[in-house]
Backbone as JSON Lines, residues from 0, in Angstrom:
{"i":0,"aa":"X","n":[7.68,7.24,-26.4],"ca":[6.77,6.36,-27.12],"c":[7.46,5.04,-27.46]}
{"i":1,"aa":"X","n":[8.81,5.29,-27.89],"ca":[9.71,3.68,-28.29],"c":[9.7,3.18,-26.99]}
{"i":2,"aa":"X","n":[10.26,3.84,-26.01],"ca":[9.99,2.9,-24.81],"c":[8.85,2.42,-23.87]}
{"i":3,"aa":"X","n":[7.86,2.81,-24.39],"ca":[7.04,2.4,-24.15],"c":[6.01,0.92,-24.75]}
{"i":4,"aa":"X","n":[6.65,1.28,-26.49],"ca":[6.31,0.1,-26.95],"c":[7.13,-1.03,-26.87]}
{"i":5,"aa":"X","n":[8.32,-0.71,-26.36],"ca":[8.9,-2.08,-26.01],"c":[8.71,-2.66,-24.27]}
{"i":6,"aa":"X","n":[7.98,-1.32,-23.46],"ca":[7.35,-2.04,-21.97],"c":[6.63,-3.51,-22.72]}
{"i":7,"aa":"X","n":[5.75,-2.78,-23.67],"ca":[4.58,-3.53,-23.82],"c":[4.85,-4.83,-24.33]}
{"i":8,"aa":"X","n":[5.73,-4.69,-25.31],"ca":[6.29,-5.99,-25.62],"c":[7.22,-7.1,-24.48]}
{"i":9,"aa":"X","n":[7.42,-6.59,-23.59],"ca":[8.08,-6.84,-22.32],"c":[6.94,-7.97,-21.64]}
{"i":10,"aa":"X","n":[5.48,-6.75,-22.0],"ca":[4.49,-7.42,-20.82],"c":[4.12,-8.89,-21.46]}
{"i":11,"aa":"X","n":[3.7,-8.76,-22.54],"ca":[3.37,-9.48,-23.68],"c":[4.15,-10.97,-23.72]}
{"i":12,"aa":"X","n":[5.7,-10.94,-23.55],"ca":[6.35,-11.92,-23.11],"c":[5.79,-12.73,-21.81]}
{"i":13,"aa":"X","n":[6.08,-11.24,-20.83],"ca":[5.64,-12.0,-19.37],"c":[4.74,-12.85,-19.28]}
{"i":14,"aa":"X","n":[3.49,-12.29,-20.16],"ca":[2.13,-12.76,-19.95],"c":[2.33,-14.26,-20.66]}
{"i":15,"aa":"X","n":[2.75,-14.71,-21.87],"ca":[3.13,-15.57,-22.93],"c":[3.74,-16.85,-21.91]}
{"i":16,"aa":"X","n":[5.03,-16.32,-21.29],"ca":[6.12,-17.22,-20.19],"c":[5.27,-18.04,-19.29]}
{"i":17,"aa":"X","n":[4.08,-16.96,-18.61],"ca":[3.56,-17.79,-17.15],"c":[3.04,-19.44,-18.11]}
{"i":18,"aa":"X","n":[2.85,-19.09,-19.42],"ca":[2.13,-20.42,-19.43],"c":[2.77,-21.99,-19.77]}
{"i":19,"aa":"X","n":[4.35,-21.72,-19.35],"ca":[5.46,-22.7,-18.79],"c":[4.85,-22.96,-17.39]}
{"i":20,"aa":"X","n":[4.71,-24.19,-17.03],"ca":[4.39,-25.0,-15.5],"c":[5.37,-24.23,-14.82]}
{"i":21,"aa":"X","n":[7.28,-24.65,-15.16],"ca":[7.91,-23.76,-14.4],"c":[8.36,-22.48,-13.77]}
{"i":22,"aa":"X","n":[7.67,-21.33,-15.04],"ca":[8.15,-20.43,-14.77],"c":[6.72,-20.2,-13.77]}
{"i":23,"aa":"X","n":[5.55,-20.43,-14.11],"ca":[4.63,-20.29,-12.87],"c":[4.41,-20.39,-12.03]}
{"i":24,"aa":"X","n":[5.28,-21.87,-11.55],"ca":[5.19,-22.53,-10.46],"c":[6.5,-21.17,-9.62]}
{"i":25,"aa":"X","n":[7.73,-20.92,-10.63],"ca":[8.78,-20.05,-10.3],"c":[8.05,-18.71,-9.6]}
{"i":26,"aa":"X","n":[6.79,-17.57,-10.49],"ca":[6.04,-16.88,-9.68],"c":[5.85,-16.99,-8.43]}
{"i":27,"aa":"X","n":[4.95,-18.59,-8.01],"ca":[4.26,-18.8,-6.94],"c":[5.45,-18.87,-6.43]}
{"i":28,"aa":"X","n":[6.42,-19.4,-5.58],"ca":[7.49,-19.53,-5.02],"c":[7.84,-17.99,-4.46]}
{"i":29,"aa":"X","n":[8.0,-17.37,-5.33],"ca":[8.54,-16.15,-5.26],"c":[7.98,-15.36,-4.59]}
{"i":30,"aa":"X","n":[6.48,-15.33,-4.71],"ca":[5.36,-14.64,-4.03],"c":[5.08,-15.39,-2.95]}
{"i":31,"aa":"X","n":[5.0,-16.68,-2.5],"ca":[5.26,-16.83,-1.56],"c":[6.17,-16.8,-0.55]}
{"i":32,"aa":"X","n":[7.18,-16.41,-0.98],"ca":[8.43,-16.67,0.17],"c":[8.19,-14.9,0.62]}
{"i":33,"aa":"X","n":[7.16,-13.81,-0.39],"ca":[7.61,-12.89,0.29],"c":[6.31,-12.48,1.09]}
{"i":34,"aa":"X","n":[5.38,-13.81,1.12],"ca":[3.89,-12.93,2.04],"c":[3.88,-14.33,3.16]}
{"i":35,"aa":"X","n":[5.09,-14.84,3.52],"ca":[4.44,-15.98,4.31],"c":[4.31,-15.28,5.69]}
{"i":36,"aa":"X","n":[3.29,-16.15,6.49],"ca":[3.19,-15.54,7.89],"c":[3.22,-16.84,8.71]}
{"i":37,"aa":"X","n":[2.83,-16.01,9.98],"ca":[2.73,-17.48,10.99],"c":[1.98,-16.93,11.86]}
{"i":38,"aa":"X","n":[1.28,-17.8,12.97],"ca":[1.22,-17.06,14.11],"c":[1.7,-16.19,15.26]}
{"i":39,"aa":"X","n":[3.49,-16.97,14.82],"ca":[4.61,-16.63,15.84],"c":[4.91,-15.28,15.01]}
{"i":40,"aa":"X","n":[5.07,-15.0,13.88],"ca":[5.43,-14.05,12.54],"c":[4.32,-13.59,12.23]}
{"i":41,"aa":"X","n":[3.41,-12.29,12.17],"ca":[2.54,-12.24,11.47],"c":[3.02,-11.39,10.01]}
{"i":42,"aa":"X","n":[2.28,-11.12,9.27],"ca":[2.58,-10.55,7.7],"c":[3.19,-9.03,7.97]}
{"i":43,"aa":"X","n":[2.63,-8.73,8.64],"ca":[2.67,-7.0,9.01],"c":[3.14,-7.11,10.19]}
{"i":44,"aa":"X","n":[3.76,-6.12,10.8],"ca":[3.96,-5.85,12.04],"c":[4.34,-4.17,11.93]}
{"i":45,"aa":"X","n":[2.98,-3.29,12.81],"ca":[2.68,-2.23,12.81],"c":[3.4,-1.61,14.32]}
{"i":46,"aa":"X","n":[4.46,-1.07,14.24],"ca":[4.89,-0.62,15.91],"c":[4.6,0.92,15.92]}
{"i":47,"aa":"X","n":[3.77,1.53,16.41],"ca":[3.77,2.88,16.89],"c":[3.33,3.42,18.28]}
{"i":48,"aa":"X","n":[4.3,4.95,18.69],"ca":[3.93,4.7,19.85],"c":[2.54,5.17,20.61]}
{"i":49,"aa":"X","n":[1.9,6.04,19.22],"ca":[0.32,6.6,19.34],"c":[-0.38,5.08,19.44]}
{"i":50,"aa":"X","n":[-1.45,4.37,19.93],"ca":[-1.9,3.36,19.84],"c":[-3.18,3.8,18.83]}
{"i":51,"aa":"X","n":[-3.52,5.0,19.04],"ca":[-4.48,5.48,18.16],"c":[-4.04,5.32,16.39]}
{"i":52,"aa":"X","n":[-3.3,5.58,16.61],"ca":[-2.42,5.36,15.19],"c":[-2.53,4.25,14.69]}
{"i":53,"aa":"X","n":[-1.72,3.78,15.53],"ca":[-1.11,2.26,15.67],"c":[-2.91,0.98,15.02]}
{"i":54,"aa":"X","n":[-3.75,1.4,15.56],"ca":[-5.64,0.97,15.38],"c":[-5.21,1.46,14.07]}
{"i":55,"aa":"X","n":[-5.68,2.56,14.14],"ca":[-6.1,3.41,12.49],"c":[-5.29,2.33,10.97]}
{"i":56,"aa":"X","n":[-4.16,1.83,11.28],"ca":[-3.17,1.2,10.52],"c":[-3.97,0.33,10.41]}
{"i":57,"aa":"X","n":[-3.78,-0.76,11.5],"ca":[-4.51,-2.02,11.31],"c":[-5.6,-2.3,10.56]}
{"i":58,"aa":"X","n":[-6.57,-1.46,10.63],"ca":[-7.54,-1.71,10.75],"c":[-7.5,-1.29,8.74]}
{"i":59,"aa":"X","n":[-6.6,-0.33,8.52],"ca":[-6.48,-0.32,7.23],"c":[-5.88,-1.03,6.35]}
{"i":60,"aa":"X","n":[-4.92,-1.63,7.08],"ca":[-4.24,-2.82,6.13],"c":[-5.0,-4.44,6.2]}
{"i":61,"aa":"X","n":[-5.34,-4.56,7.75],"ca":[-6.35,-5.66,7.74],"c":[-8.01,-5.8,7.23]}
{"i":62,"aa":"X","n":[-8.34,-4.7,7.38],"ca":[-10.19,-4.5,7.34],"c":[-10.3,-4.08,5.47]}
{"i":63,"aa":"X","n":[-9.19,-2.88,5.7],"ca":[-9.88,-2.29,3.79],"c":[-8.85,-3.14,3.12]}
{"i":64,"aa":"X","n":[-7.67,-2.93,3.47],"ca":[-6.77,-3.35,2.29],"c":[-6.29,-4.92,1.76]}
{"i":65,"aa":"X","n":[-7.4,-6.02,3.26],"ca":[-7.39,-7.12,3.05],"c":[-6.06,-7.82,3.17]}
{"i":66,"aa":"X","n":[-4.97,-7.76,3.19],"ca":[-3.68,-7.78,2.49],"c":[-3.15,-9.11,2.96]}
{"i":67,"aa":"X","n":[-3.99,-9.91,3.84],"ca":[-3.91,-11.29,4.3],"c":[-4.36,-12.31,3.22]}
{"i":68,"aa":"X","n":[-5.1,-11.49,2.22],"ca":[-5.73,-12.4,0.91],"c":[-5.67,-11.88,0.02]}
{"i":69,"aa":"X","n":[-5.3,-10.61,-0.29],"ca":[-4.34,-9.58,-1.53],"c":[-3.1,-9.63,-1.59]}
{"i":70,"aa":"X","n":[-2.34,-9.6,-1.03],"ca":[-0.74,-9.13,-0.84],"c":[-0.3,-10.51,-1.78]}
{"i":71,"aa":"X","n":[-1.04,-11.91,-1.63],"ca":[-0.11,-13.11,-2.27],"c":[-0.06,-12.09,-4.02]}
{"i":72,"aa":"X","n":[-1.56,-12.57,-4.11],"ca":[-1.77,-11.91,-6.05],"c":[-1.01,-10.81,-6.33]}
{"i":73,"aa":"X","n":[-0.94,-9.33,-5.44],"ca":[0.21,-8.35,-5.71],"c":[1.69,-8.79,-5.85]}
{"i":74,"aa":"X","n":[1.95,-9.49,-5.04],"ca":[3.39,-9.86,-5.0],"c":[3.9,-10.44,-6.18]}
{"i":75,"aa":"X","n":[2.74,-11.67,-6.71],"ca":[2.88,-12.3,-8.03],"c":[2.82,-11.5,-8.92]}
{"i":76,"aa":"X","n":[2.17,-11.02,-9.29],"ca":[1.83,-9.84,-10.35],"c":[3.3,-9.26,-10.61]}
{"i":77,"aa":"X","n":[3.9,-8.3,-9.69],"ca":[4.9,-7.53,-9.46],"c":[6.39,-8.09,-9.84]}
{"i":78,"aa":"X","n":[6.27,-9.61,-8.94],"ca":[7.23,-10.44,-9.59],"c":[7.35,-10.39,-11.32]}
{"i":79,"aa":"X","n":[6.06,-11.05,-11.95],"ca":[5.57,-11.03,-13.13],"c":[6.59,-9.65,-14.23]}
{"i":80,"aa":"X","n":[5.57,-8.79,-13.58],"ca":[6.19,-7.81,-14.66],"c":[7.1,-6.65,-13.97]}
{"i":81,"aa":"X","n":[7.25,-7.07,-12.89],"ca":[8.36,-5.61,-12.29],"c":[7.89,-4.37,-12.03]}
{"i":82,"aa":"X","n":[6.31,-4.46,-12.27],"ca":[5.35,-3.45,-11.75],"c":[4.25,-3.86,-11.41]}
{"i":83,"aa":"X","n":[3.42,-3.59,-10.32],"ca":[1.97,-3.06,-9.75],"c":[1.53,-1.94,-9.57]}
{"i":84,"aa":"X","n":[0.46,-1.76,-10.18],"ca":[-0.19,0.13,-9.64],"c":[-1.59,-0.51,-8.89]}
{"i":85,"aa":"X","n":[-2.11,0.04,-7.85],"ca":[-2.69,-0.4,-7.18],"c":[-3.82,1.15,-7.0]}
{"i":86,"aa":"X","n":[-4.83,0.67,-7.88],"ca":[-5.99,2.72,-7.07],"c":[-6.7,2.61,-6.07]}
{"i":87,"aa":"X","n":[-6.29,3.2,-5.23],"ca":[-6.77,3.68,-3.98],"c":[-8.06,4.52,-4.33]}
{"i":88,"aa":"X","n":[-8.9,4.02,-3.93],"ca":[-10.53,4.68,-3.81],"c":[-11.04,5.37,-2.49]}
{"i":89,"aa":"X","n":[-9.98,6.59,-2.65],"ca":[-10.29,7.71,-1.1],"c":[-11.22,8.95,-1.18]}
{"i":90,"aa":"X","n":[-11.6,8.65,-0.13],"ca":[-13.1,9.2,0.69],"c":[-12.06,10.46,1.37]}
{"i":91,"aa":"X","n":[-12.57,11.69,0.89],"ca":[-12.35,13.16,1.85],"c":[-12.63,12.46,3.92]}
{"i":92,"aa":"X","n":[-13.08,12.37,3.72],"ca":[-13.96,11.97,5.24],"c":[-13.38,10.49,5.52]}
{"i":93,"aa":"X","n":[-13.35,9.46,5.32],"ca":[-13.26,8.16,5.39],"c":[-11.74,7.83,5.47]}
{"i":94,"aa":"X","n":[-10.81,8.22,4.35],"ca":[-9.8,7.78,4.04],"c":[-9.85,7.28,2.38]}
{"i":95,"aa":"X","n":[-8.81,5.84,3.09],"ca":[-9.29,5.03,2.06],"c":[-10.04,3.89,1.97]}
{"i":96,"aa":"X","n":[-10.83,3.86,0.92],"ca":[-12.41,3.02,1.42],"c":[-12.2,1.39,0.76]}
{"i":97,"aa":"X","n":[-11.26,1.74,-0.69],"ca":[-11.05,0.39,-1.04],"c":[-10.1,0.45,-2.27]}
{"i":98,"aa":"X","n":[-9.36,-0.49,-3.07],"ca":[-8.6,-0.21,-3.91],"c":[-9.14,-1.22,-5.27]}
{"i":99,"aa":"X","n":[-8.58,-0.67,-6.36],"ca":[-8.55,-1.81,-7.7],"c":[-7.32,-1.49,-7.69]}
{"i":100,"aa":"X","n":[-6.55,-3.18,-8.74],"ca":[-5.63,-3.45,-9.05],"c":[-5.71,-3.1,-10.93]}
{"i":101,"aa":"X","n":[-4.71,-2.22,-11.13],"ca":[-4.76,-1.37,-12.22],"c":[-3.94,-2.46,-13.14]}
{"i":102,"aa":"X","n":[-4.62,-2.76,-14.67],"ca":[-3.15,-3.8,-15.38],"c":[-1.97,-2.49,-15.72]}
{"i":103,"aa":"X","n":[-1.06,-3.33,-15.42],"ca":[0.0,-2.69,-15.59],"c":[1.02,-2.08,-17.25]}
{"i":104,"aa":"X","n":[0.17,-3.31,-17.61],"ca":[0.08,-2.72,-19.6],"c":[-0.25,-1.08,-19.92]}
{"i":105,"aa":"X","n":[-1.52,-0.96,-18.95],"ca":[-2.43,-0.06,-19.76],"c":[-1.85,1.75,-18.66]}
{"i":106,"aa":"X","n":[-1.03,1.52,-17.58],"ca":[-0.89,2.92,-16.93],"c":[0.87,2.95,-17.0]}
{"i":107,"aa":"X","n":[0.88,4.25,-17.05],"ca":[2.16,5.15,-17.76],"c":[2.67,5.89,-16.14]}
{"i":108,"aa":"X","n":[3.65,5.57,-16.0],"ca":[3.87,6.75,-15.32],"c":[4.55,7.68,-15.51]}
{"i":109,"aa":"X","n":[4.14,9.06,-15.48],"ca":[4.45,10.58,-15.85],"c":[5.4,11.22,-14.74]}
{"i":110,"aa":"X","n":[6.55,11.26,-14.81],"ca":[7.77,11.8,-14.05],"c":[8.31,13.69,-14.71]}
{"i":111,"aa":"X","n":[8.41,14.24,-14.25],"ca":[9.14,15.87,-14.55],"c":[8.35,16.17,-15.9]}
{"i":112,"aa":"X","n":[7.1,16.29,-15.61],"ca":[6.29,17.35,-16.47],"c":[5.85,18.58,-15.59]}
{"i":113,"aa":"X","n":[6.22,18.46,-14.17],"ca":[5.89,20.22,-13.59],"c":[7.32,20.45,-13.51]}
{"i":114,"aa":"X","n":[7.64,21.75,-14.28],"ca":[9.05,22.32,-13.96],"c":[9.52,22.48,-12.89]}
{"i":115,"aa":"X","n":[8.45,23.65,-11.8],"ca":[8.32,23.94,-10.57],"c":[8.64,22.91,-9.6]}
{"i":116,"aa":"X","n":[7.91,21.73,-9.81],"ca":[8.17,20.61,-9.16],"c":[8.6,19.27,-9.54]}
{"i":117,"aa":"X","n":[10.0,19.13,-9.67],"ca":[11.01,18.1,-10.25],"c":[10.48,16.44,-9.23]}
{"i":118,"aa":"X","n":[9.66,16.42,-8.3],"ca":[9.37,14.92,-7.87],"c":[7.67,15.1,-7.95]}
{"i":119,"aa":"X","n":[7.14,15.96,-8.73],"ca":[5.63,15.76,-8.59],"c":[5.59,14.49,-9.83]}
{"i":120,"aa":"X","n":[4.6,13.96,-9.66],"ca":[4.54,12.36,-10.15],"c":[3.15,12.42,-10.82]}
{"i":121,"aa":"X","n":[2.86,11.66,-11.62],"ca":[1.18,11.51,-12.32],"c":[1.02,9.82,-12.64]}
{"i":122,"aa":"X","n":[-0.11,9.36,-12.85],"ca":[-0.23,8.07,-13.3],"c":[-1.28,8.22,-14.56]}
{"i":123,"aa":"X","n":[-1.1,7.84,-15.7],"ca":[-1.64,7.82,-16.58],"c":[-2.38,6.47,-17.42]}
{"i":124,"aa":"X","n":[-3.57,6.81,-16.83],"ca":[-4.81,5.09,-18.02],"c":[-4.33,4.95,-19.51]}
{"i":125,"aa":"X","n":[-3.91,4.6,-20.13],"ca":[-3.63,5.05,-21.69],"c":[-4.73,4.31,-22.07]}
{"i":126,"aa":"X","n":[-5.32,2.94,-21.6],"ca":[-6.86,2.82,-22.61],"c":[-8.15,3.82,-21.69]}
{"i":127,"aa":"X","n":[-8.16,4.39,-20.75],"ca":[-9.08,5.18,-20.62],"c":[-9.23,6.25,-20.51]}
{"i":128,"aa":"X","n":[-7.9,7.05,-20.48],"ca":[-7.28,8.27,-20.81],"c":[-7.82,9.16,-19.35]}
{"i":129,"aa":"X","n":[-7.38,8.73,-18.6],"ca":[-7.74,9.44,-17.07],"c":[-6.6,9.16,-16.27]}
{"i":130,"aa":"X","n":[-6.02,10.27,-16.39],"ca":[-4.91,10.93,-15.28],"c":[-4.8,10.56,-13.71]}
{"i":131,"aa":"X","n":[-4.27,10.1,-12.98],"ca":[-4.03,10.07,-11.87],"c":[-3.11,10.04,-10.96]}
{"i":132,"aa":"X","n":[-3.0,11.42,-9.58],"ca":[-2.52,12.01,-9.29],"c":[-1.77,11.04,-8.18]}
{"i":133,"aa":"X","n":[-0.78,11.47,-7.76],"ca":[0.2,10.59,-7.28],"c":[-0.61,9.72,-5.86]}
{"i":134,"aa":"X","n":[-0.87,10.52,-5.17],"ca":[-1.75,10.07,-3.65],"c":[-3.29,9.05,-4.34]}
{"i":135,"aa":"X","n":[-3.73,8.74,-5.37],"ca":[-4.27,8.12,-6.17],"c":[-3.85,6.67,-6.06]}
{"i":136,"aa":"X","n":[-2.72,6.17,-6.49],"ca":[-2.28,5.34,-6.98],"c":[-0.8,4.86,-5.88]}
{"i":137,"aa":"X","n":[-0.62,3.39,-5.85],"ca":[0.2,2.57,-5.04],"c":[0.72,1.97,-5.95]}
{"i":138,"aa":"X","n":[1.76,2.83,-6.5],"ca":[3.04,1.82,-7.22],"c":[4.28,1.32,-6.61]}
{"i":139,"aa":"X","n":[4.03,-0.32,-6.69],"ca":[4.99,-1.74,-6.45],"c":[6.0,-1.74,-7.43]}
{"i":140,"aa":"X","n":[7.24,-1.83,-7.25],"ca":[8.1,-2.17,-8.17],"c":[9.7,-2.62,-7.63]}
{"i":141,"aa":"X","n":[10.08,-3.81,-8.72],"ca":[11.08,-4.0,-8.19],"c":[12.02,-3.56,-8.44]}
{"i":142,"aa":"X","n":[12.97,-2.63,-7.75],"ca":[14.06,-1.55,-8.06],"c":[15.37,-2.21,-8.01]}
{"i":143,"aa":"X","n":[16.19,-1.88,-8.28],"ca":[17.79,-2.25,-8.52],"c":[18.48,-2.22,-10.0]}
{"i":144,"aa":"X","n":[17.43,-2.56,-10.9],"ca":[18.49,-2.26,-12.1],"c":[17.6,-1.32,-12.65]}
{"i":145,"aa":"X","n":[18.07,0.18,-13.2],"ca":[17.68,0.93,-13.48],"c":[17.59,1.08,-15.09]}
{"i":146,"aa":"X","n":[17.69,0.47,-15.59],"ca":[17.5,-0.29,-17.04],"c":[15.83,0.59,-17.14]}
{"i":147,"aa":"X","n":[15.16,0.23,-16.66],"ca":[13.6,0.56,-16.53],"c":[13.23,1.36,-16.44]}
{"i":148,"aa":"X","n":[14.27,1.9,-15.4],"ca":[13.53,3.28,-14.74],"c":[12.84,4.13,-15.48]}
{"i":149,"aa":"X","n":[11.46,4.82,-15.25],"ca":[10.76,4.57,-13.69],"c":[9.93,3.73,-13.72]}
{"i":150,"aa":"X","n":[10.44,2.37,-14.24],"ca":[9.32,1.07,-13.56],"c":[10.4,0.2,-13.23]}
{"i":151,"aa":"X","n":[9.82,-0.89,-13.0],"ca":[10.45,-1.75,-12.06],"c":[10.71,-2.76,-13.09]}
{"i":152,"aa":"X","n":[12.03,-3.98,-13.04],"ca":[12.09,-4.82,-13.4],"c":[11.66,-6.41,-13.14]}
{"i":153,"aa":"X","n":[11.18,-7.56,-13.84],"ca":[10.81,-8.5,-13.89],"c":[11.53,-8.96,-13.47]}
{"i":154,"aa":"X","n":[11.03,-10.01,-12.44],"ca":[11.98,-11.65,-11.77],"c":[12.09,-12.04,-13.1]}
{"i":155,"aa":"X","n":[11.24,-12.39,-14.45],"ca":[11.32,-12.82,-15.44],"c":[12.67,-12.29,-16.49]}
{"i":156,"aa":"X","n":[12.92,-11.49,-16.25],"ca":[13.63,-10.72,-17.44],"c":[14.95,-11.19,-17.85]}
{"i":157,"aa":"X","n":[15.65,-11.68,-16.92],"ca":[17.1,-12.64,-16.52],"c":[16.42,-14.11,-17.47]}
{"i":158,"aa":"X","n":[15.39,-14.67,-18.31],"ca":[15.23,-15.69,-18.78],"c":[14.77,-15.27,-19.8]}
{"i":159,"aa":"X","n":[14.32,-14.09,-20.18],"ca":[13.04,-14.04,-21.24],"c":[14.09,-14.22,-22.53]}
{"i":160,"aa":"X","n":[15.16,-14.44,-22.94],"ca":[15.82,-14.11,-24.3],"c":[16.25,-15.43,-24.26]}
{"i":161,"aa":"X","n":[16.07,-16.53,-23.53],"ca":[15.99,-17.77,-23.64],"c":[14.81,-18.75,-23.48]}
{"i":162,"aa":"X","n":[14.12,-18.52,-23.2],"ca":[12.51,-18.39,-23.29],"c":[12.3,-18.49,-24.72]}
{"i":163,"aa":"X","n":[12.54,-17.16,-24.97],"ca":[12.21,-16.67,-26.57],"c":[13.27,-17.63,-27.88]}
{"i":164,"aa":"X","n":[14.15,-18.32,-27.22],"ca":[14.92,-19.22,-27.74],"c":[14.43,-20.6,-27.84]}
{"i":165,"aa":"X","n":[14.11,-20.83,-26.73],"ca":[13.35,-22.08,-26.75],"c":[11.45,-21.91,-27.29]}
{"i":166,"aa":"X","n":[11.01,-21.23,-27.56],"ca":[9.76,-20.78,-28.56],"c":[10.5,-21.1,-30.06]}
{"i":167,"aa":"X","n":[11.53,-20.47,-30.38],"ca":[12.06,-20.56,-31.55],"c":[11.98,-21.96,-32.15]}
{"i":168,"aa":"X","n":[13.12,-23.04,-31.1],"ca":[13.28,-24.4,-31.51],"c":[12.09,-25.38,-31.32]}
{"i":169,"aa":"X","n":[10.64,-25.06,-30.83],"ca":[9.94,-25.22,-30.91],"c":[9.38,-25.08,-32.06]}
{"i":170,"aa":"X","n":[9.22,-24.28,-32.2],"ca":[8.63,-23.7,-33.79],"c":[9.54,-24.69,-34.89]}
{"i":171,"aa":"X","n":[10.74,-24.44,-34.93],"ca":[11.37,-25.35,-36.13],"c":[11.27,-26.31,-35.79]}
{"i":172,"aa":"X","n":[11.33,-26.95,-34.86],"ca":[10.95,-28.66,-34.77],"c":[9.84,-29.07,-35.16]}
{"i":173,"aa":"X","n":[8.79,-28.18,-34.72],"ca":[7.38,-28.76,-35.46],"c":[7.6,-28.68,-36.83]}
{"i":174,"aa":"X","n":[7.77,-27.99,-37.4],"ca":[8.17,-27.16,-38.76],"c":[8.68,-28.7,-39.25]}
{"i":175,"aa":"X","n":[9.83,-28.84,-38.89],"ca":[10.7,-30.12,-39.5],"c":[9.49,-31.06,-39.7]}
{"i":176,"aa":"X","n":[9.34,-31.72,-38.71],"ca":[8.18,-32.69,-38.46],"c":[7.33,-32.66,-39.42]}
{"i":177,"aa":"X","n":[6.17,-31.65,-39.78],"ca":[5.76,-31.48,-40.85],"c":[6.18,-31.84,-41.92]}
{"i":178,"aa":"X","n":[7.49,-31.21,-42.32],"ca":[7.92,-31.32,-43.85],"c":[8.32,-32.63,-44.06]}
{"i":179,"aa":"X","n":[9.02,-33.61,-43.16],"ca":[9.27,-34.77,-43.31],"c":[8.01,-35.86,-42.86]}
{"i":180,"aa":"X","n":[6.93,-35.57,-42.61],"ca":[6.54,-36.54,-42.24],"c":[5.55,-37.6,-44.04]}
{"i":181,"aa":"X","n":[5.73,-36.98,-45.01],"ca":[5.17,-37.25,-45.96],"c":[6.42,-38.15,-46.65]}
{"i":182,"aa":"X","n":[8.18,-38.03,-46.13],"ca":[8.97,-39.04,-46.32],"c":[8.87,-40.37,-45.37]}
{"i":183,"aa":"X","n":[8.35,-40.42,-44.34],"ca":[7.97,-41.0,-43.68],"c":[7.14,-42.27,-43.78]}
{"i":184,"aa":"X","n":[6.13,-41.71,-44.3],"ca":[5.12,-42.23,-44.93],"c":[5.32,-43.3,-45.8]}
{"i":185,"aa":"X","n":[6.32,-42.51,-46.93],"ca":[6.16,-43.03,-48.28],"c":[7.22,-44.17,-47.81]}
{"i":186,"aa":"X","n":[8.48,-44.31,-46.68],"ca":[9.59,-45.29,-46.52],"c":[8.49,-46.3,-45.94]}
């Protein structure tokens, strides 16, 4: 529960930061350098040696999963807060038919609650209180410092305690300003 209320306070920053020109403009950069394509390069490149397969892919990452006009906003997002959960809306028969992008504030993820099974995984809504099972859900995250674990860390996080420094001297400068401006006046 403590670590959880300090995710949130985590997100809360993130969300607060984007509304610096730089650190936003810093997002876009970021998310772009990791969805650029070309004609010579495309975004994806699917090699299998079933061609049947090889269709079935395409047609899921290009047709349902869009990811030529999704993948920029995921990437940003992910950058953002060091997590994406992504719900997959699968059809018994179909597959998968289409996805929502889950906020990342509001789902938990549930690690070693089956004894029996030490990597069974859960995803949890905490404002709508609906469980979801691992094949459900497409969690993005950026891994390497395990500080987090099991979520991912922020491109942001390496700034946020100077960020939060410069909010500070903001605050007292206005502050000053105020209190002196009635000496001001009166000189």
């Amino acid at each position: 529960a403590t670590s959880n209320a300090a995710r949130a306070e985590r997100y809360v920053d993130f969300d607060q930061m984007e509304y610096m020109p730089e650190i936003a403009s810093a997002l876009d950069i970021y998310a772009d350098e990791m969805t650029v394509s070309s004609q010579v390069q495309p975004l994806l490149n699917i090699n299998c040696p079933n061609e049947e397969i090889e269709d079935i892919l395409h047609k899921l990452f290009y047709n349902t999963l869009n990811i030529e006009f999704n993948i920029f906003g995921w990437c940003r997002s992910m950058c953002k807060y060091g997590d994406y959960f992504l719900y997959l809306d699968i059809d018994e028969n179909l597959g998968v038919k289409s996805t929502i992008g889950l906020p990342p504030q509001e789902i938990e993820r549930l690690e070693g609650q089956d004894k029996t099974n030490p990597n069974y995984v859960q995803f949890q809504s905490n404002s709508g209180g609906i469980t979801f099972e691992n094949w459900q859900v497409a969690h993005f995250r950026v891994l390497g410092n395990d500080k987090y674990a099991p979520y991912g860390t922020s491109t942001l996080e390496a700034c946020r305690r100077i960020w939060r420094q410069l909010q500070l001297l903001e605050d007292a400068m206005m502050a000053y300003r105020v209190v002196r401006s009635p000496e001001r006046r009166i000189f």
